[in-house]
C-alpha positions in Angstrom: 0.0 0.0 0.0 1.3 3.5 -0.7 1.2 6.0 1.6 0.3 9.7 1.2 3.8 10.9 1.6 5.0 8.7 -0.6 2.8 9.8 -3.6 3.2 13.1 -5.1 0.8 15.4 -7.2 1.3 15.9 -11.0 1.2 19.8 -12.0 0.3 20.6 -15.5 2.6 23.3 -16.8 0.2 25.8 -16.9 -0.6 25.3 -13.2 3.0 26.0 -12.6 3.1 28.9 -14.4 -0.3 29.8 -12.3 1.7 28.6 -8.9 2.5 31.5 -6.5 6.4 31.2 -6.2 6.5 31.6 -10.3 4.8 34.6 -10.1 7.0 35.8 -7.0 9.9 35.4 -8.8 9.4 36.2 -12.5 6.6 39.2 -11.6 3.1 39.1 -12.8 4.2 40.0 -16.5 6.7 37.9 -17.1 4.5 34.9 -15.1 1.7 36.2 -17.8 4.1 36.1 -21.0 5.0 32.6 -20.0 1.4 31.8 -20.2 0.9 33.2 -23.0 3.6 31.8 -25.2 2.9 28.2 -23.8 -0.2 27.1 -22.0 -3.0 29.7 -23.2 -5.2 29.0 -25.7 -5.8 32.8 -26.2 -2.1 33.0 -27.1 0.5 30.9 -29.1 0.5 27.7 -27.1 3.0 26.3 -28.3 3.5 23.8 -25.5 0.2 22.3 -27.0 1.3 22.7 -30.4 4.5 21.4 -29.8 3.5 18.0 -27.1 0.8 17.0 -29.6 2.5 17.1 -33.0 0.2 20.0 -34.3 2.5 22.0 -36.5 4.1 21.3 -39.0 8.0 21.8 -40.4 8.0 25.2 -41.4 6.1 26.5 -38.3 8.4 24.7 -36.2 11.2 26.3 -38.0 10.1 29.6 -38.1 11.7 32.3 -36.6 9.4 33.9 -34.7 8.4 31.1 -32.9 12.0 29.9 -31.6 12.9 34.1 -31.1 9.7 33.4 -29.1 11.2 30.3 -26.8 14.8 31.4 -27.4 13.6 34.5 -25.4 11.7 32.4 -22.9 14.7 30.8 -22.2 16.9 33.6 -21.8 14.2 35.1 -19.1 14.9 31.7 -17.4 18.9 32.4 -17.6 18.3 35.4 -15.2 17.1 34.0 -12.2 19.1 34.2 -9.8 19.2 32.7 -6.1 18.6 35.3 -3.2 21.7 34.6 -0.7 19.8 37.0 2.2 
């Protein structure tokens, strides 16, 4: 039998993006961007377009999409650990 601290709860990304310490660290814009570009389907979601095979070679390849995620990652790049 498993116990309860032995299990753990699944997150979809978007949830993480949603979660508090996200939004702490990046700022409500940034927390919002992320969103946007991945998980909402208001905006590009490309994590959805991307996990379930829905575009194609030359929408994968374009270069607004991966200035789009090369950006996202660079945002990432900047975090920083608070030492105080």
């Amino acid at each position: 039998m498993i116990q309860k601290a032995d299990a753990f709860n699944l997150k979809t990304f978007d949830h993480l993006l949603n979660d508090e310490i996200i939004i702490d660290v990046f700022g409500e814009d940034k927390s919002l961007y992320f969103r946007t570009l991945f998980t909402d389907k208001r905006g590009w979601n490309m994590r959805n377009n991307v996990a379930h095979g829905m575009l194609d070679t030359e929408q994968f390849h374009n270069k607004q999409n991966i200035d789009r995620i090369l950006h996202a990652i660079l945002c990432l790049g900047m975090v920083r650990l608070n030492k105080d």
